[in-house]
BAKELUM-476643 format. One line per 5 residues: their letters; for each residue x, y, z of C-alpha. Coordinates in steps of 0.5 Angstrom, whole numbers, plus 500, padded with zeros to 3 digits. Example, Ala and Ser with C-alpha at 12.3 -4.5 7.8 and 13.67 -1.06 7.14 Angstrom:
BEGIN
AS) 525 491 516 | 527 498 514 .
This chain:
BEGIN
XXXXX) 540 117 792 | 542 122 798 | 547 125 794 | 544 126 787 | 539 130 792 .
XXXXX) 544 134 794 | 547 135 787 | 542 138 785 | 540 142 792 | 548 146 790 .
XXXXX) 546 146 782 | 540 150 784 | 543 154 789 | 549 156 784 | 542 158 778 .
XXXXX) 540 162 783 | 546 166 785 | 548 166 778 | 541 169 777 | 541 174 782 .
XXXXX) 549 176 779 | 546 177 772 | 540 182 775 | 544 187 778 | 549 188 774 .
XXXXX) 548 184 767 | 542 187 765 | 545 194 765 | 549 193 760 | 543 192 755 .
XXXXX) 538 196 758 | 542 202 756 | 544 208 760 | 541 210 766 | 538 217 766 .
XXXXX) 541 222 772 | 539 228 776 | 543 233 777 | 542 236 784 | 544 244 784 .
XXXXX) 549 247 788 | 547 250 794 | 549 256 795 | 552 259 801 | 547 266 805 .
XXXXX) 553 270 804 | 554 270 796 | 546 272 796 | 546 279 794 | 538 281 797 .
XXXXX) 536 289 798 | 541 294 801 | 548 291 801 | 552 295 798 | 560 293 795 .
XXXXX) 565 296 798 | 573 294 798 | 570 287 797 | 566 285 802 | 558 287 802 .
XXXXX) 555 291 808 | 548 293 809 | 546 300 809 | 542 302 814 | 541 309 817 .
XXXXX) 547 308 821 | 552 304 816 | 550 310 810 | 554 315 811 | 560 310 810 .
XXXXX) 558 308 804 | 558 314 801 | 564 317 804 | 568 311 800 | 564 311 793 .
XXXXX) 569 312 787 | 566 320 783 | 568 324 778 | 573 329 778 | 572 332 771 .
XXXXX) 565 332 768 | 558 337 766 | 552 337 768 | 545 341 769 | 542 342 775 .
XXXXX) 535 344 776 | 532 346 783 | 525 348 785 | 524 352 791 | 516 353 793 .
XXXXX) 514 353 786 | 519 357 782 | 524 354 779 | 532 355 777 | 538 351 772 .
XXXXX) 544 351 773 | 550 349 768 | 555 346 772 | 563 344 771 | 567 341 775 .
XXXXX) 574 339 774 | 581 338 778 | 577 341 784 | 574 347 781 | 568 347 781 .
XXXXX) 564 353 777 | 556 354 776 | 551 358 771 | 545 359 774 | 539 362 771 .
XXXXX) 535 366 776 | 528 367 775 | 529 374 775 | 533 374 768 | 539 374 771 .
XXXXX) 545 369 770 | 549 368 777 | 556 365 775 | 560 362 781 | 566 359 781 .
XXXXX) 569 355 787 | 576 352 788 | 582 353 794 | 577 354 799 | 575 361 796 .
XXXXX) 569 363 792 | 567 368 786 | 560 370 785 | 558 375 779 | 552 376 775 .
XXXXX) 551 377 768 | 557 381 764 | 558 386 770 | 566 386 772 | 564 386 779 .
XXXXX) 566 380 782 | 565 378 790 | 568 374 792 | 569 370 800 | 572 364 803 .
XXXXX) 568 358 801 | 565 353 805 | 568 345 805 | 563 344 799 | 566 343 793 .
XXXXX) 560 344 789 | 555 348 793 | 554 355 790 | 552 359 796 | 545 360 797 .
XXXXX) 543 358 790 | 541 351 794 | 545 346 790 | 547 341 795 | 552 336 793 .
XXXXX) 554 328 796 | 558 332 802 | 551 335 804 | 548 328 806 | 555 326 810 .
XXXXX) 554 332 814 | 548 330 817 | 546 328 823 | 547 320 824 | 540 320 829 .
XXXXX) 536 324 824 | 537 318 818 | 531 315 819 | 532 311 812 | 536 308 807 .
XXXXX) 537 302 802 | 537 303 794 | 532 306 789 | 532 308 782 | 531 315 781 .
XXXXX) 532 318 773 | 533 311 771 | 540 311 776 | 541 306 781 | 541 310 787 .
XXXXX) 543 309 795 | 537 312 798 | 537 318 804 | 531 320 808 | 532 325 814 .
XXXXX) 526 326 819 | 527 334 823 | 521 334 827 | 521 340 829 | 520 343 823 .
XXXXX) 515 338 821 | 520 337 815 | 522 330 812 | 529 331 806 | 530 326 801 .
XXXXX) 537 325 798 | 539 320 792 | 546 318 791 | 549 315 784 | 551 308 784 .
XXXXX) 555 310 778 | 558 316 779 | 558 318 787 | 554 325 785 | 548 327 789 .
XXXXX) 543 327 782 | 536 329 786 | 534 330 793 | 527 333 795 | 524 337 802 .
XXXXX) 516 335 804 | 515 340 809 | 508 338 813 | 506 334 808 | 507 338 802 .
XXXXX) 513 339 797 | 517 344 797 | 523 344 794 | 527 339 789 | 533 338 786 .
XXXXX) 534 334 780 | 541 332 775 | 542 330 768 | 547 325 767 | 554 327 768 .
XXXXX) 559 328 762 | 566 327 762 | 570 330 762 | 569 338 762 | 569 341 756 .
XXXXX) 575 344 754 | 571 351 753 | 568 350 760 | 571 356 763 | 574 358 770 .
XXXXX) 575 365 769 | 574 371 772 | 570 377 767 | 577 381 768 | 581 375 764 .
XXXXX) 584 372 771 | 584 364 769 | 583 362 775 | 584 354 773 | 585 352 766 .
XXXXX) 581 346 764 | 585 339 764 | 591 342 768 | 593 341 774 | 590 348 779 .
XXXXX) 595 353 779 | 594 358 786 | 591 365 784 | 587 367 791 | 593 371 793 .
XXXXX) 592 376 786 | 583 376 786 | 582 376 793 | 579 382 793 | 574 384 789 .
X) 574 386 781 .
């Protein structure tokens, strides 16, 4: 009797086992497939791409007032395009039709006065002459490429000639429908705060303005670039002296137009 107890306490420990066996991996098998979750990758901090950072040589870095200048200084330009600038002084506004190409640099402003000012720029020498008179001046330039003398079309070389303590912001804004690097100057001492837009795209200055004690005074906008310049733009003095070909590498004439025509 002992042992048939037993035979049947070892015959109901192996159902029980079986049983066990048969739930955790026999059911499975017909019960179908077991839906999964997917859990998302984490994504590390440093390939976050959060407001003022800025891609240079590969690596991201912050712009700041200390760090923007940097950021400009490396950005890739143009070296051959047109464009329109339309700048605002205190109300009274003027255009300007301006071609850049291998280094030279030549503007048409209309002047609210009727006059047309024409200026080239090129091998750190300016020429100015107005409407069709023959009568060109002409002066050693400044270190700006497009900066046409006391017309006020400043340039991205502006911006990188200021002083760094006088930044007080810098980040990205969009102006005019470009991604821009954002500049803002405080000058205290004539209650004056300057603004400056920077294009993504290009590395051209397209808007810049001054608030002086509150108010407006002075802005500067720029139509999209063209590329290259046309072939009818024209660095030519009204004497017939070309004084760079469009498309051409430049051709040093400073010696012969030094004076003027």
């Amino acid at each position: 009797m002992e042992r048939n107890n037993r035979t049947i306490l070892v015959f109901l420990i192996a159902v029980v086992i079986a049983v066990a066996v048969f739930s955790s991996f026999g059911l499975p098998l017909f019960a179908g497939p077991t839906a999964t979750i997917t859990l998302p990758t984490p994504v590390s901090p440093e390939t976050e791409d959060p407001e003022n950072l800025e891609q240079v040589g590969g690596a991201r870095v912050e712009v700041t007032p200390a760090t923007v200048q940097s950021v400009i200084a490396v950005m890739d330009r143009l070296e051959s395009y047109s464009r329109t600038v339309t700048t605002t002084l205190e109300g009274i506004s003027a255009t300007a039709h301006v071609w850049v190409d291998g280094g030279w640099t030549r503007a048409d402003m209309d002047l609210p006065s009727g006059l047309t000012a024409h200026t080239i720029v090129g091998e750190g020498q300016l020429w100015r002459w107005y409407d069709a008179d023959e009568s060109v001046l002409t002066w050693a330039a400044d270190s700006s490429s497009v900066d046409v003398e006391g017309q006020r079309i400043p340039t991205y070389e502006d911006v990188l000639e200021l002083e760094t303590d006088s930044i007080t912001a810098a980040g990205y804004e969009e102006r005019n429908g470009e991604a821009c690097v954002y500049v803002e100057v405080s000058i205290p001492e004539l209650d004056q705060v300057e603004r400056y837009w920077v294009s993504e795209l290009t590395g051209l200055l397209s808007g810049a303005e001054t608030v002086a004690s509150g108010e407006l005074v002075y802005t500067m906008t720029a139509t999209l670039p063209e590329t290259p310049a046309p072939q009818s733009a024209s660095f030519q003095l009204p004497n017939g002296v070309i004084l760079h070909p469009v498309g051409e590498e430049s051709i040093s004439l400073i010696e012969s137009t030094s004076d003027p025509a």
